[in-house]
VEXDREN-2710 file (C-alpha; in Angstrom, 1 decimal):
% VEXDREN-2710
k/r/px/py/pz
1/UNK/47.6/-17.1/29.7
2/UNK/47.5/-14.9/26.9
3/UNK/45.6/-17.2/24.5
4/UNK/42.7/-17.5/27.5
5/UNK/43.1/-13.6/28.0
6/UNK/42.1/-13.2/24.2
7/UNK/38.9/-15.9/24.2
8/UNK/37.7/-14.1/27.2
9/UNK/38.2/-11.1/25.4
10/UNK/36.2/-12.4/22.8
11/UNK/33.8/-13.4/24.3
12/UNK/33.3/-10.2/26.4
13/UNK/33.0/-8.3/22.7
14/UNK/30.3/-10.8/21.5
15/UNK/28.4/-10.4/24.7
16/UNK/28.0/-6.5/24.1
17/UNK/27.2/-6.5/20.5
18/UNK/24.6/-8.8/21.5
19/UNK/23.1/-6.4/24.1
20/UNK/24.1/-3.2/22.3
21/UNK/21.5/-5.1/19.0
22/UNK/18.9/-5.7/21.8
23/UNK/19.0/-2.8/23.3
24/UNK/18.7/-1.1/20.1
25/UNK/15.5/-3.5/19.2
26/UNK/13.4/-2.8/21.7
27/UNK/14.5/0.7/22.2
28/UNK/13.1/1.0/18.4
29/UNK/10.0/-0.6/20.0
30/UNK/9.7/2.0/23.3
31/UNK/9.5/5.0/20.4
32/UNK/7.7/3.2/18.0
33/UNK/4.9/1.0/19.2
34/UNK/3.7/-1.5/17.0
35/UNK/0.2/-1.3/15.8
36/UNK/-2.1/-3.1/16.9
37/UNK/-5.4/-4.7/16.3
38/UNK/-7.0/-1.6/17.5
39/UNK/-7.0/0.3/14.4
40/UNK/-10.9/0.1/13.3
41/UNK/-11.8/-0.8/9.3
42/UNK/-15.6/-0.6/8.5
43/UNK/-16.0/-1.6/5.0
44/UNK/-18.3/0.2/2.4
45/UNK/-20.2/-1.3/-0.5
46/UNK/-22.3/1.9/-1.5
47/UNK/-20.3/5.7/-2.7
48/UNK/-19.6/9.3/-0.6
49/UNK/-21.0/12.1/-1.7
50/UNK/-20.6/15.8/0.2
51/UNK/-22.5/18.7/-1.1
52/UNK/-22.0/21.8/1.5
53/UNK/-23.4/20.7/4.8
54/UNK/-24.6/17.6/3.6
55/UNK/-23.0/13.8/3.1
56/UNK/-24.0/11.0/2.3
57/UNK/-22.4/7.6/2.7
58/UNK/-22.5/4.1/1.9
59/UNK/-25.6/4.8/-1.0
60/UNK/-26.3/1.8/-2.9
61/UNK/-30.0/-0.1/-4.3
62/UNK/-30.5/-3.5/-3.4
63/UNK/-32.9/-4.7/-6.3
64/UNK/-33.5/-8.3/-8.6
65/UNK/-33.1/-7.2/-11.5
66/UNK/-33.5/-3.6/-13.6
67/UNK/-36.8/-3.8/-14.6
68/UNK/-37.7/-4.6/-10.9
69/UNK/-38.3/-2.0/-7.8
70/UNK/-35.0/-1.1/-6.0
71/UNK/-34.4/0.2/-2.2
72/UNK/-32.2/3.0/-1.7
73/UNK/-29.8/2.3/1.1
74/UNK/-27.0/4.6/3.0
75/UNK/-26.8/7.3/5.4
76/UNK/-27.1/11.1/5.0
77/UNK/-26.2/14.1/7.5
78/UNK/-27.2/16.8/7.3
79/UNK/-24.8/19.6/9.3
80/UNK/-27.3/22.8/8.1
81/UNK/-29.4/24.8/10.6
82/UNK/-32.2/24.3/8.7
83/UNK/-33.4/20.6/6.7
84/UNK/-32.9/19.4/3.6
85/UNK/-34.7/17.3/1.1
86/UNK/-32.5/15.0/-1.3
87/UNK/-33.8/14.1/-4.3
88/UNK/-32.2/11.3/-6.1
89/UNK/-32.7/11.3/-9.8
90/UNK/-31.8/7.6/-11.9
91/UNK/-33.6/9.1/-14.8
92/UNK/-36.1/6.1/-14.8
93/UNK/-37.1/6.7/-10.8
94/UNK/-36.9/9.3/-8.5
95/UNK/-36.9/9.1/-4.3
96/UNK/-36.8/11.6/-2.1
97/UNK/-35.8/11.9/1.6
98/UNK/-36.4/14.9/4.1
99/UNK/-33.5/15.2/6.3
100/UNK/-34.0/17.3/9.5
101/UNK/-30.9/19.8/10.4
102/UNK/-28.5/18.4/12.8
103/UNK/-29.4/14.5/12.2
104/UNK/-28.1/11.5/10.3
105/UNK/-30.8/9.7/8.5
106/UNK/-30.5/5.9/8.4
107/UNK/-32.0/4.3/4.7
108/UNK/-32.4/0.8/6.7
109/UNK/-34.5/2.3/9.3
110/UNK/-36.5/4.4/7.6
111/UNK/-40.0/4.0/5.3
112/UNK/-38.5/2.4/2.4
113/UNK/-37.1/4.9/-0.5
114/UNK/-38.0/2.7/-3.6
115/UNK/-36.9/3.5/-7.2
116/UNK/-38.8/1.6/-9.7
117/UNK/-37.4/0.2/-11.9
118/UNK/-33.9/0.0/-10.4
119/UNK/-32.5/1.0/-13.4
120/UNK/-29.5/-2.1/-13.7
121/UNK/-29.1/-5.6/-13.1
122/UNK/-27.1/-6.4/-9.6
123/UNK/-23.6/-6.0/-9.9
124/UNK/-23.5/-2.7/-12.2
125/UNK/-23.6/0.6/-11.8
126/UNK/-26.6/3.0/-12.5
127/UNK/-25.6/6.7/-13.5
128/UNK/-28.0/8.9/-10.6
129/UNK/-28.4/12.4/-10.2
130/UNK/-28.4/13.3/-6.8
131/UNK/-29.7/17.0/-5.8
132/UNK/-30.3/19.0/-2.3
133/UNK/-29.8/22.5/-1.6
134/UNK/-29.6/23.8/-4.4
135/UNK/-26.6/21.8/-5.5
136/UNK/-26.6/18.9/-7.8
137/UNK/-24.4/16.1/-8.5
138/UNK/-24.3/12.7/-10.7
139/UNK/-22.3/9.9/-9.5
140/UNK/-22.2/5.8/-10.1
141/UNK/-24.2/4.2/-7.9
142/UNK/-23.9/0.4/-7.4
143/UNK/-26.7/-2.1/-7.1
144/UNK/-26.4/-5.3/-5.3
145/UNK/-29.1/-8.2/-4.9
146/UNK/-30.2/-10.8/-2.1
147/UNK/-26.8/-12.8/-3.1
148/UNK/-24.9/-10.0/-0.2
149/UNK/-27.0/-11.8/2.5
150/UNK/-27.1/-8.6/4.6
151/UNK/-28.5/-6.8/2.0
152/UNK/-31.3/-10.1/1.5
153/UNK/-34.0/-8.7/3.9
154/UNK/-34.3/-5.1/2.0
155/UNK/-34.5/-6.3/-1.5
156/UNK/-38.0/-4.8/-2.3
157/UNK/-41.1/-7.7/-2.0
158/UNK/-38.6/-10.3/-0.2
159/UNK/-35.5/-11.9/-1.4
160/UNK/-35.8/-15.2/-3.6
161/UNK/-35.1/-18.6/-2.1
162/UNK/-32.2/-19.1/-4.1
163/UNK/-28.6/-19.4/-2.0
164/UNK/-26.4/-17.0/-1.5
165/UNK/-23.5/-17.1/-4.0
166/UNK/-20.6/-18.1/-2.2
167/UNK/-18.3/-15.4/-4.3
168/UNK/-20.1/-12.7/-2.7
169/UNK/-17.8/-11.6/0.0
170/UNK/-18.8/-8.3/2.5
171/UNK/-16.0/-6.2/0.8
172/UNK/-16.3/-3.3/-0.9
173/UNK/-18.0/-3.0/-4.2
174/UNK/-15.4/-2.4/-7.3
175/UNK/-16.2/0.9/-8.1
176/UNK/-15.3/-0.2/-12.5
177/UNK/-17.6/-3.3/-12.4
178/UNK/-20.2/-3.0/-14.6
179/UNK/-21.7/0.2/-16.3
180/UNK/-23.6/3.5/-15.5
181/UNK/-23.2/5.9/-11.8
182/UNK/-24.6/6.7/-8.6
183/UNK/-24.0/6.8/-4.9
184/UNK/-25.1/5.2/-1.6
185/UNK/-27.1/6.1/1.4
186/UNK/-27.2/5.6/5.4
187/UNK/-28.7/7.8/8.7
188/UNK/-31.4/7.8/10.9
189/UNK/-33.9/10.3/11.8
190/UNK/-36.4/12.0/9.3
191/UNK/-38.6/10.5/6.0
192/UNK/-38.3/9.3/2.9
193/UNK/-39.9/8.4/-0.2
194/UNK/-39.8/7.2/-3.7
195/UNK/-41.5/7.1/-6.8
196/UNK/-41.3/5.6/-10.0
197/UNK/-43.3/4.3/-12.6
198/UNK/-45.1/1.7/-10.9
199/UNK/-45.3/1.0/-7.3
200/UNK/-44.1/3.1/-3.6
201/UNK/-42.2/2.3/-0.8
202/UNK/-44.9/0.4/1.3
203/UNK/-44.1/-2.5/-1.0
204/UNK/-40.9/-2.7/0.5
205/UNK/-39.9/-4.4/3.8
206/UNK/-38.2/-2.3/6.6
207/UNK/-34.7/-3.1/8.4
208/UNK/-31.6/-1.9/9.4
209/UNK/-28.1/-1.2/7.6
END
């Protein structure tokens, strides 16, 4: 009898250390809920810039090659009670775009902002001025080519028929490849426009970003 009295004993011990490590579990669980999949990530391939009331996102230029005209894409808003006009500066080409107060200014759904030349070859970086309100600021801004297929319908003239490369995934651009700086743009309402040394925006072809 006392041999059984111990197994049951046993037993009894086992059962609650067993409840006692579920309990604990999924009381872990009641305090600290799991994340989810509900946690958004929007990935970037263009640069942030802020200057007082006024930030831009996502700026990048979608161009061929150096030599060739490149589109200014990314998103600007402007948080002042009056508008701004942004004047980006690659040394080469310079773009402007008006920005009315209280409104983010799409670059994909605007008149094409077209620097020309672009200033690198796709995949490096070309070292832009960027100024508005009186503030001024250079930064590394990247420029990608018709190879990013969502990027394929801005590239100034019509993208080649080439294929996409493969190795061109929709993550973010590495802010060390290649050489030189600048930023990326993205918004809405308002105009834009660029110059350079040959042609303007109505050579480019319109979209969204």
């Amino acid at each position: 009898m006392k041999i059984a009295a111990r197994k049951s004993l046993k037993r009894a011990g086992l059962s609650a250390a067993a409840v006692a490590a579920l309990l604990t579990a999924t009381g872990c669980s009641a305090i600290n809920p799991v994340a989810t999949a509900e946690v958004g990530y929007a990935p970037a391939d263009g640069i942030v810039v802020e200057m007082g009331e006024l930030k831009v996102t996502d700026l990048l230029i979608v161009a061929e090659d150096a030599d060739t005209e490149g589109r200014l894409l990314g998103s600007l808003t402007n948080n002042a009670e009056q508008d701004i006009t942004v004047t980006v500066d690659t040394g080469a080409a310079t773009g402007e775009i008006a920005v009315p107060s209280g409104t983010t200014l799409k670059l994909s759904e605007t008149d094409p902002v077209i620097l020309d030349p672009a200033g690198a070859i796709p995949g490096r970086m070309v070292e832009t001025e960027i100024r508005a309100a009186g503030e001024s600021v250079t930064k590394s801004v990247p420029v990608l080519d018709h190879t990013f297929p969502r990027y394929a319908e801005f590239i100034p003239g019509g993208a080649p028929t080439t294929p996409a490369n493969p190795s061109n995934t929709p993550g973010a651009v590495d802010g060390h490849v290649g050489e030189g700086g600048g930023e990326e743009l993205h918004g809405s309402e308002g105009s834009a426009t660029g110059t350079g040394s040959a042609s303007g925006a109505e050579d480019a072809q319109g979209g969204g970003h």
